[in-house]
C-alpha positions in Angstrom: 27.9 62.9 -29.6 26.6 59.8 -28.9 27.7 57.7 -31.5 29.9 54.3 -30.3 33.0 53.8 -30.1 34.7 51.2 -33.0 34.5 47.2 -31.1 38.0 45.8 -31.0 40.3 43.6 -29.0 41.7 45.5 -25.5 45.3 46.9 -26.8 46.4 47.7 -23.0 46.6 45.7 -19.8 43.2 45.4 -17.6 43.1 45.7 -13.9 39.4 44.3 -13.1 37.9 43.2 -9.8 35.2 40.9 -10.7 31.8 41.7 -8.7 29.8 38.9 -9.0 31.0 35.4 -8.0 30.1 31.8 -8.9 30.9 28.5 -8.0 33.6 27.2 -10.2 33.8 23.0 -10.0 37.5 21.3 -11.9 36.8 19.8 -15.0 39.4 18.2 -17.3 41.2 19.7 -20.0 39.9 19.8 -23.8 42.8 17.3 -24.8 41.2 14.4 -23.0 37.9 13.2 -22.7 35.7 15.9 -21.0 33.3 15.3 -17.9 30.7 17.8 -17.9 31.6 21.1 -16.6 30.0 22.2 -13.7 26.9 24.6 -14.2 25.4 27.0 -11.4 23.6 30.1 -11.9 25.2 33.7 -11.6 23.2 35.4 -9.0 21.9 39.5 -9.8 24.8 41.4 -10.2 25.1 44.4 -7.3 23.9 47.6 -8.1 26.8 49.4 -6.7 30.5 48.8 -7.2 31.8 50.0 -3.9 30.5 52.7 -1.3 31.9 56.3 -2.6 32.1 55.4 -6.2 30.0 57.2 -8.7 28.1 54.9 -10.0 24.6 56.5 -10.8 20.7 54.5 -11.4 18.3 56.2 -13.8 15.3 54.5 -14.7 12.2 55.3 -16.9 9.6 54.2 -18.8 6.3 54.9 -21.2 2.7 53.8 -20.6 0.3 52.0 -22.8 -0.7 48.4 -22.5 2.3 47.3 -24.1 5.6 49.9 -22.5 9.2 50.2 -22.2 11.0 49.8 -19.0 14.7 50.4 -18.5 16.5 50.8 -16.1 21.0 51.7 -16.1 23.9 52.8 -14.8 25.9 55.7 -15.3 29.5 56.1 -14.3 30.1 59.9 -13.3 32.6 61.6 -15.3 32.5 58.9 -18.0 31.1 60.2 -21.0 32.2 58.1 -23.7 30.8 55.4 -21.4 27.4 57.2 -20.6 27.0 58.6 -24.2 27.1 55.7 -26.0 24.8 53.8 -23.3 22.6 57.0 -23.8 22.6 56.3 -28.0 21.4 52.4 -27.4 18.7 53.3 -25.2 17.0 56.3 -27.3 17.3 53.6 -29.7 15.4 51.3 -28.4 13.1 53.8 -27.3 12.7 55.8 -30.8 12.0 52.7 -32.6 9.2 51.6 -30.1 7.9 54.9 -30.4 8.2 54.7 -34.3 9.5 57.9 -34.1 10.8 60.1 -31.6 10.7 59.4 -28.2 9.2 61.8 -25.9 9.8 61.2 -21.9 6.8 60.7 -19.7 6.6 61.7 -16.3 5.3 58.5 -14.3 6.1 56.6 -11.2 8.9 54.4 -10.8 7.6 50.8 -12.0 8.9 47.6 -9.7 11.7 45.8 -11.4 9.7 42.8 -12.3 9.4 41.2 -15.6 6.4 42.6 -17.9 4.1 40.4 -19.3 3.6 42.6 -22.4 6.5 44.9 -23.1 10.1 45.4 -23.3 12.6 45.5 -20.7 15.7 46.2 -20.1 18.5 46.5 -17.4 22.0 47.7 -17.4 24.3 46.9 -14.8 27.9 47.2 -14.0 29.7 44.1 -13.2 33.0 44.4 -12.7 35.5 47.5 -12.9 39.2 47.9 -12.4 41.9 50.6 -13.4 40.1 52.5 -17.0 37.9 49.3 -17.9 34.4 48.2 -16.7 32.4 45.3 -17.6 28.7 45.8 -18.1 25.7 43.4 -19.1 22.6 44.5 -21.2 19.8 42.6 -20.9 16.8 43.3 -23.2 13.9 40.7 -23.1 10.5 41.5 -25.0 7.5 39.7 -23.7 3.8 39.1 -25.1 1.0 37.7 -23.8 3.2 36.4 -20.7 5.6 34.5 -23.4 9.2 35.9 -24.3 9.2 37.4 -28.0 13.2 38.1 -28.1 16.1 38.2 -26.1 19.2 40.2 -25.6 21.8 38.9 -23.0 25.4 41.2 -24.0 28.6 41.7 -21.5 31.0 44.2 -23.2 34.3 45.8 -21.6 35.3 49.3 -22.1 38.3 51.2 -21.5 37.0 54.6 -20.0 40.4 56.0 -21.2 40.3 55.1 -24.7 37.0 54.5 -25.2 37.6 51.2 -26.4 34.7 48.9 -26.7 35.4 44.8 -26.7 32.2 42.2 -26.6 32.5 39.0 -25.0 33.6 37.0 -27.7 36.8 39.4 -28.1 37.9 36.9 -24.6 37.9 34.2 -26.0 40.7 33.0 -28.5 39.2 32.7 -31.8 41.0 28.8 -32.8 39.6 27.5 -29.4 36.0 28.9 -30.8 35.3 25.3 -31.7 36.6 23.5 -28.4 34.8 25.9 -26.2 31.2 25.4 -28.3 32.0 21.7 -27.9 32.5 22.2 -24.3 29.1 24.2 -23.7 27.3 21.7 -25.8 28.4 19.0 -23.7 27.2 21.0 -20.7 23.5 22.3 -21.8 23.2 18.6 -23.6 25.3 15.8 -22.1 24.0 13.5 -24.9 26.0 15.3 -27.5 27.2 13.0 -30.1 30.6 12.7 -31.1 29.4 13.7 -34.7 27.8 17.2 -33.1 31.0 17.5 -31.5 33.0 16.8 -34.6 31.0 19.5 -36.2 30.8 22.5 -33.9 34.8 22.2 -33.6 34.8 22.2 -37.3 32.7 25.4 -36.8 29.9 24.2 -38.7 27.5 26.0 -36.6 26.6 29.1 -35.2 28.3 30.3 -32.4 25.7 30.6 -29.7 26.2 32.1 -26.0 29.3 34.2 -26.3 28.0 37.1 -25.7 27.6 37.3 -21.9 30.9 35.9 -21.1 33.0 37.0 -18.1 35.5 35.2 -15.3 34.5 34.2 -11.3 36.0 35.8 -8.7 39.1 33.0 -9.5 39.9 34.5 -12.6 38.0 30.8 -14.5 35.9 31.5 -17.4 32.4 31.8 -16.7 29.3 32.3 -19.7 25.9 32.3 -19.2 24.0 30.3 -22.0 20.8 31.3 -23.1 20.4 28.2 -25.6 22.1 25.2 -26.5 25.2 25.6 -27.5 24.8 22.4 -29.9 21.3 23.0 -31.3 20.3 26.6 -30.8 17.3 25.8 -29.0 16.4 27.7 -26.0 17.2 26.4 -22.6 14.1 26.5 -20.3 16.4 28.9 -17.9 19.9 30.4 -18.4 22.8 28.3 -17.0 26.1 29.5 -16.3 29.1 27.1 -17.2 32.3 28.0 -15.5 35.4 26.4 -16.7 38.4 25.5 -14.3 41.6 27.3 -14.0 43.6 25.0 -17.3 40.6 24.8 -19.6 40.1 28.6 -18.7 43.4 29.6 -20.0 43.9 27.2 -23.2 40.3 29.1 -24.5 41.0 32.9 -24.0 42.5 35.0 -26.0 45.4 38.2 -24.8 42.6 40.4 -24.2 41.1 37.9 -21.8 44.5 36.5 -20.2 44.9 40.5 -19.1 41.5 40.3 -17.5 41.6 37.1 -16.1 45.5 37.8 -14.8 44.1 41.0 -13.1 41.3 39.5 -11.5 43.2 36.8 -10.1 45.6 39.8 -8.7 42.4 41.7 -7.2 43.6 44.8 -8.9 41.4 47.2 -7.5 38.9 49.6 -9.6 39.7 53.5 -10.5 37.2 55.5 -11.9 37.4 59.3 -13.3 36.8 61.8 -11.2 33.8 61.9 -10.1 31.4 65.4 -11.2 29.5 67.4 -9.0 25.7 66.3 -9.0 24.4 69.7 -10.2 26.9 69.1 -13.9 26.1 65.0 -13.3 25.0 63.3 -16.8 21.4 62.6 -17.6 19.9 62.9 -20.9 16.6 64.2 -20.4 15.7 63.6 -24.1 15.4 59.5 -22.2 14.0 60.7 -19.4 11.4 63.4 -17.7 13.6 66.2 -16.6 12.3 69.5 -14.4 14.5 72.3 -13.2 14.0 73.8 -10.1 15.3 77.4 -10.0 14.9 80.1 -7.3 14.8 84.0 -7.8 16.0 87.0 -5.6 18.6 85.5 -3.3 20.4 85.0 -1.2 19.4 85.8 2.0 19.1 83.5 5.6 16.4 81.6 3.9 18.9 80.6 1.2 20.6 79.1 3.9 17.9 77.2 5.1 16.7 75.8 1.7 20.5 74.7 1.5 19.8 71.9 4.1 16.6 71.0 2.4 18.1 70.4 -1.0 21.0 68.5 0.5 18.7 66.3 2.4 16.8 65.1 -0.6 20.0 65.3 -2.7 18.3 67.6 -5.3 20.5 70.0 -7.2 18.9 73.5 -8.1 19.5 76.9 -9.7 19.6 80.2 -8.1 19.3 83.9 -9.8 21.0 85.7 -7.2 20.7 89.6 -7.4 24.1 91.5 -7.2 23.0 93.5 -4.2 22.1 90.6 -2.0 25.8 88.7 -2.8 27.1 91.5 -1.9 25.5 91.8 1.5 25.2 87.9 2.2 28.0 86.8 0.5 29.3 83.8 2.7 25.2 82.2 1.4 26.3 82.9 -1.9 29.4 80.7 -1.3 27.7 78.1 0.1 25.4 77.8 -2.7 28.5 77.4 -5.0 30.3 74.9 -2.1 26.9 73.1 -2.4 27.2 72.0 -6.2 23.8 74.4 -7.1 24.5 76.4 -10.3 24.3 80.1 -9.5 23.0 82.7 -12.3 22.4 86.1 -13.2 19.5 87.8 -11.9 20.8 92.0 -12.0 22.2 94.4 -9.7 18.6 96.1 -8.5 16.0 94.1 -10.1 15.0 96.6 -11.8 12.5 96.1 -15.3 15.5 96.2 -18.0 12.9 97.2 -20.7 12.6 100.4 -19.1 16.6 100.6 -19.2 19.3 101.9 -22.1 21.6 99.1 -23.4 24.1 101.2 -21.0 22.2 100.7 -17.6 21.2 97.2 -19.1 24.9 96.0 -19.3 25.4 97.6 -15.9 23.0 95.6 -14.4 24.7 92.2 -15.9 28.1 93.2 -15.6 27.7 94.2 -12.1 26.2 91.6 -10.8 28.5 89.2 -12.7 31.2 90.2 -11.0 29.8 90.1 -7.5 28.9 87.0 -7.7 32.3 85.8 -8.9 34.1 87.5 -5.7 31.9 85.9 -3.7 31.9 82.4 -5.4 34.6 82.0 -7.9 31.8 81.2 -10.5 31.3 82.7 -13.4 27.5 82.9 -14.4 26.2 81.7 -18.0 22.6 82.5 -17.9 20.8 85.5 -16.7 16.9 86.3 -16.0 15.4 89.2 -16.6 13.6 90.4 -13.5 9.6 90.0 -13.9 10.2 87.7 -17.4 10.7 91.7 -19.1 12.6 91.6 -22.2 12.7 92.9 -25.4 14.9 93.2 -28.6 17.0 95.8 -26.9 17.5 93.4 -23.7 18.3 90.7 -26.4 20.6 92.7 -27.8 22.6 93.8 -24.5 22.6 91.3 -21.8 25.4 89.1 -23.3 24.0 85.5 -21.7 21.2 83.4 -22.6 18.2 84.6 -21.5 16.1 81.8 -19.1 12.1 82.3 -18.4 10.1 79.9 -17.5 7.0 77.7 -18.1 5.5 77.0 -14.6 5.2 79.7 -12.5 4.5 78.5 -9.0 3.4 82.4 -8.1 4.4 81.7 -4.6 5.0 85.1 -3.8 1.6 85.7 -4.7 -0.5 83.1 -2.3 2.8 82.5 0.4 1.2 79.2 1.2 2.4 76.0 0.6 -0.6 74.5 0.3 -1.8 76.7 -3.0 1.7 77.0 -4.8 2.7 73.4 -4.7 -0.5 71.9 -6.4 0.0 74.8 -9.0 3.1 73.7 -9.8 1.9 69.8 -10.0 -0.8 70.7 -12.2 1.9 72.6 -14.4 4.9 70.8 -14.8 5.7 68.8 -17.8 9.2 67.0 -19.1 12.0 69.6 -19.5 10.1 72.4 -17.5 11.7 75.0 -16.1 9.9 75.7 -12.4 10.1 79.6 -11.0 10.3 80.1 -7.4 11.4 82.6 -4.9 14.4 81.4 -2.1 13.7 84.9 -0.2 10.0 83.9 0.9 9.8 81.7 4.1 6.5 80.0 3.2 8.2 79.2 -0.1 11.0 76.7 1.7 8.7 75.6 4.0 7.0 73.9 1.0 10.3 72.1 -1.1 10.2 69.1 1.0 7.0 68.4 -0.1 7.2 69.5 -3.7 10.5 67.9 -4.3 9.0 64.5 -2.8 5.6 64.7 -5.3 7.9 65.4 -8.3 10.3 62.7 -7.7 6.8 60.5 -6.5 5.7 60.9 -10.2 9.2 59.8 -12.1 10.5 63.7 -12.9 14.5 63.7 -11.8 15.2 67.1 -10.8 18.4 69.0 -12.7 20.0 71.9 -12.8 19.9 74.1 -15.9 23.1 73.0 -17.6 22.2 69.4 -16.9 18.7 70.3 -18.5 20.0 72.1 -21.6 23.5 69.8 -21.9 24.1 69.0 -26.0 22.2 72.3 -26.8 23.8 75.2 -27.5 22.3 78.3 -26.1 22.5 82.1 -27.9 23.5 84.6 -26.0 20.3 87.2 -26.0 18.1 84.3 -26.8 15.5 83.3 -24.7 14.4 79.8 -23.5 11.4 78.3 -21.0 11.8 74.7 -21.3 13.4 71.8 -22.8 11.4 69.6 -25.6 9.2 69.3 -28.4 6.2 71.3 -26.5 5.5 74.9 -28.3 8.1 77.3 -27.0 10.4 74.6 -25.8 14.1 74.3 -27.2 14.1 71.0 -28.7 17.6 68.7 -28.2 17.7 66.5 -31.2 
């Protein structure tokens, strides 16, 4: 699933808005005597494409004196794209785990360089019709001193799934004109001999890996090192070529970009997916699942606007015989984007039932609850947590308990069920709750706030279990490697 795509030159047209700029000063072209080009730094690229798009910020990170800190982007409804961003990541974080990586709840950490640590960022750049341009950055520190350095721009086409790096722009006979031409730029002293030699390809290519175009449509890379000796420049540069040098070095795949950008062909994206089916992986970060028992009812209604507000997606167990008599709230749990799921006709303890009067209960409610919403439910819960092998055997849906119980029917104070719960929760826990008690909403604002306070993103159960596949009849509490959890990978 989250293996990546084959690298390899674009094979279609690009449309691409570029979404960073940079000055871009004329130069002369490679056949006569150069000047050096003109070098200015690229500022931050934005964190958002456009207002309305679906571009999505995840960050997490582990604890120690030496941690990892990332922080990405998701593009909704891009999976290929998300997937294989998903497999770098869980990479990087496995093998500084030297093992498995297991998600820690803490608070978000400033975006600031560590001193001691990894870091890395992952931001969009530019996007236009199927492709986007992202850049990776991964910079390991110690002691305050930078150990190693990653500094990648790579275009995908979100149709195909086609992945090209920055060198796949750039024309692979004018490899040695442009490395002469960066040389010349990070060391204006190059000799005519290092020149000579770098055309002939005698040495490594160095800095063609974060390469993109200005807003112009002229070549622009950002240089780490010296393009002539390999050593490290005290701070990256960014050497933008002009418009006649730009188009002698690129190759097809980078005239179709640069042609586009100079058109201002403007982005389209896929679809973008409700926020209670968004991706997240919560094997990379700590995921909890808020779910509510015994609706709907007015309160329903009321917790609606509370979600909404704090743009937290939940699940609800709606009983059969409340959809039926409230079922304009079960609707507009549905309308809302909330996952709604099984929780019997009566409430009744199904241990106590035959598989006959067990099924009844399911199929009854199933089928409320799709008259009222359209949706079809794929998980049920036994009222009380009762089941046995005879429930197992008869309900037809995975079965879905808990592992914090916030017993806020129990105290109906806000003040005693919300610190239970905080004491409780853990990465991939499923949190029980009751949408029919007033004192229960009257405490989400402040629950939702400490959860998100300590670094836990809040899902809905199919974004908590996604690349698991759940039994019908089985039962699951949690997400993870904790006893009793369901583990992803």
């Amino acid at each position: 699933m989250r293996s990546a795509p084959a690298r390899s030159p674009f094979a279609i047209p690009l449309m691409v808005i570029v979404l960073f700029t940079a000055a871009c000063v004329p130069m002369s072209s490679p056949s006569v005597p150069l000047a050096p080009p003109a070098i200015a730094v690229i500022g931050t690229a934005p964190s958002k494409i456009a207002p309305g798009t679906s571009i999505v910020d995840v960050t997490t990170r582990t604890s120690g004196t030496s941690p990892t800190v990332a922080t990405w982007q998701y593009i909704s409804g891009a999976e290929s794209f998300n997937s294989r961003l998903d497999a770098r990541l869980l990479s990087i974080f496995d093998a500084r785990a030297g093992g498995r990586h297991e998600p820690a709840a803490l608070p978000p950490t400033p975006a600031a360089l560590l001193s001691d640590g990894v870091s890395v960022t992952h931001e969009i750049i530019l996007a236009a019709g199927s492709v986007v341009g992202a850049r990776f950055v991964q910079t390991t520190m110690a002691g305050g001193v930078r150990t190693g350095l990653i500094d990648e721009i790579t275009y995908e086409d979100l149709t195909t799934g086609v992945v090209t790096d920055s060198a796949g722009l750039i024309n692979p006979a004018m490899t040695g004109t442009l490395r002469t031409i960066l040389a010349e730029a990070t060391e204006p002293s190059t000799s005519v001999g290092d020149a000579a030699a770098l055309t002939a390809g005698a040495l490594p290519a160095v800095g063609l890996t974060a390469v993109g175009f200005t807003a112009d449509g002229n070549l622009s890379v950002t240089l780490r090192h010296n393009s002539a000796s390999g050593a490290e420049l005290p701070h990256p540069v960014t050497v933008n070529l002009n418009a006649a040098t730009s188009a002698e070095v690129i190759s097809p795949a980078g005239e179709s970009l640069r042609s586009a950008i100079i058109a201002k062909t403007p982005p389209a994206f896929p679809q973008p997916i409700s926020g209670g089916v968004e991706h997240i992986d919560c094997d990379l970060v700590a995921c909890a699942a808020l779910t509510y028992d015994d609706g709907p009812n007015a309160q329903t209604t009321r917790l609606l606007g509370i979600l909404e507000k704090h743009n937290v997606f939940a699940t609800f167990f709606q009983q059969g015989g409340y959809v039926r008599a409230n079922p304009g709230v079960a609707a507009s749990v549905a309308a809302a984007g909330h996952t709604i799921a099984n929780h019997t006709m009566s409430h009744p303890y199904l241990t106590k039932l035959p598989p006959a009067g067990i099924q009844g209960e399911v199929k009854s409610t199933q089928n409320a609850i799709e008259k009222a919403t359209g949706a079809v439910p794929a998980y049920v819960r036994p009222p009380y947590g009762a089941t046995n092998k005879s429930v197992a055997a008869s309900v037809g849906l995975p079965q879905i308990l808990w592992d914090v119980d916030s017993l806020d029917w129990q105290s109906r104070n806000k003040a005693t069920f919300v610190p239970r719960v905080m004491s409780l929760v853990k990465p991939g826990s499923i949190i029980l709750q009751h949408d029919v008690h007033a004192s229960t909403v009257d405490g989400q604002a402040e629950l939702i706030t400490q959860l998100k306070g300590r670094g836990f993103y809040l899902v809905t159960l199919p974004q908590l279990f996604a690349g698991i596949e759940l039994t019908p009849g089985a039962s699951y509490k949690c997400r993870g490697s904790s006893p009793g959890c369901v583990p992803a990978r």
